[in-house]
N, C-alpha and C positions, 0 to 999 in steps of 0.2 A: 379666629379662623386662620390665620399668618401662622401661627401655632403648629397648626395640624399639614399644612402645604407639606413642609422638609418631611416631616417623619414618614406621609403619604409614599413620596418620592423615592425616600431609602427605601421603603416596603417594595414600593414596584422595580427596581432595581435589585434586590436581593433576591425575588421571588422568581426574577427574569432568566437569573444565572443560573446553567445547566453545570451540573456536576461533572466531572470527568466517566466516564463509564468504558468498563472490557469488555468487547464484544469474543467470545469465543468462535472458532468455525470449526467441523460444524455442530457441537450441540447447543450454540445459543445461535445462531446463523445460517445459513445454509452454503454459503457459498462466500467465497473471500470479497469476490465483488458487491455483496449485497449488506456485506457487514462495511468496508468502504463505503460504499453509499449512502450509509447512515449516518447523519448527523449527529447523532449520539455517542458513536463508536468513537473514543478516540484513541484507543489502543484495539488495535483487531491483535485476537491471536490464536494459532493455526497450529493448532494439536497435529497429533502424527498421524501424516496422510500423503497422499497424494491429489491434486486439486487441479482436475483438469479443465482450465481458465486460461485465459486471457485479465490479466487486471487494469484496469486506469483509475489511476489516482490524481484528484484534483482541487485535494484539501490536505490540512497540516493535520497529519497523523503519525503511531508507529504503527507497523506491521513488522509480527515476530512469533518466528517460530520458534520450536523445541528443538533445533540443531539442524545444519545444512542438511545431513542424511535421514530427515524425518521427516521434515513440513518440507514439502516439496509440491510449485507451482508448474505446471507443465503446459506455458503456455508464454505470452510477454508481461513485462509488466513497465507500466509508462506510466512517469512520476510528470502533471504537468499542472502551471499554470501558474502565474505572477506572484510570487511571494511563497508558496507555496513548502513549507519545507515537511520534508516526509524520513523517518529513520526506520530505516528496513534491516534485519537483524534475526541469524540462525535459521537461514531457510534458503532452500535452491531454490532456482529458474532456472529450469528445464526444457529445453526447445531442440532436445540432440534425437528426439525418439523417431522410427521412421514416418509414422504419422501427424507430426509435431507442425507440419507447418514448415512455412518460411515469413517470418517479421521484418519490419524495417529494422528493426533492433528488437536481439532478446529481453534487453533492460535497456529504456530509453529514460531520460531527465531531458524535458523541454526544456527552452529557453525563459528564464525568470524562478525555475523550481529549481529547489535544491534535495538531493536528495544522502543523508549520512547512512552508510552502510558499516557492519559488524555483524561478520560471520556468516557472508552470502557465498553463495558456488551458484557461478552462470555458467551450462551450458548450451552449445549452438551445434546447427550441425553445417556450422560457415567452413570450407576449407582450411580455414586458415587464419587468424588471428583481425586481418585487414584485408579476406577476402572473401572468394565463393558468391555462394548467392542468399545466403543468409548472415548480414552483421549483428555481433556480438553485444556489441554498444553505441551508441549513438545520443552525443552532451549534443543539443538545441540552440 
């Protein structure tokens, strides 16, 4: 019986781990936020569109589009939560449209996430770099 414990053990251990999986948006997803969501997702990635959203993220994923002037999110997106690291890559953030809103930050990273970025364009429609009534960025 001692025998069979370990091998049992490795079995439910191996059978436990989930595979890495791409979530596409949106022909395998509907929306950027709802492929985030998913536990499963650990690459979302955001064909050419535009994605009018809002996102929060609060698990270790990437999210990456097909180039700043293709996947385009139009709305914030907020990277948060203790440990957390996220790599966002080939995709705007969008918040300069007249209907756009105003956010605390177009692109926020709370305090404890980390967030690596490659080949993002944020815009806002803040006055001014460190002004107006909409901020551009905001680290936690």
């Amino acid at each position: 019986m001692r025998a069979r414990l370990p091998i049992l053990l490795l079995l439910t251990t191996l059978a436990g781990a989930a595979p890495a999986q791409d979530c596409t948006v949106p022909s395998g997803r509907p929306t950027v936020q709802s492929a985030v969501a998913d536990p499963d997702c650990t690459r979302v990635l955001l064909q050419a569109g535009t994605y009018p959203e809002s996102v929060r993220i609060e698990r270790s994923l990437t999210l990456a589009g097909v180039g700043s002037g293709n996947s385009v999110i139009t709305g914030a997106v907020r990277v948060g939560g203790l440990g957390v690291g996220v790599t966002i890559a080939e995709l705007s953030v969008d918040a300069s449209g007249e209907n756009a809103g105003c956010y605390s930050a177009v692109f926020e990273v709370d305090e404890g996430a980390v967030a690596y970025v490659d080949g993002i364009v944020v815009f806002s429609n803040a006055d001014g770099p460190a002004s107006g009534p909409c901020p551009l960025y905001a680290d936690g």
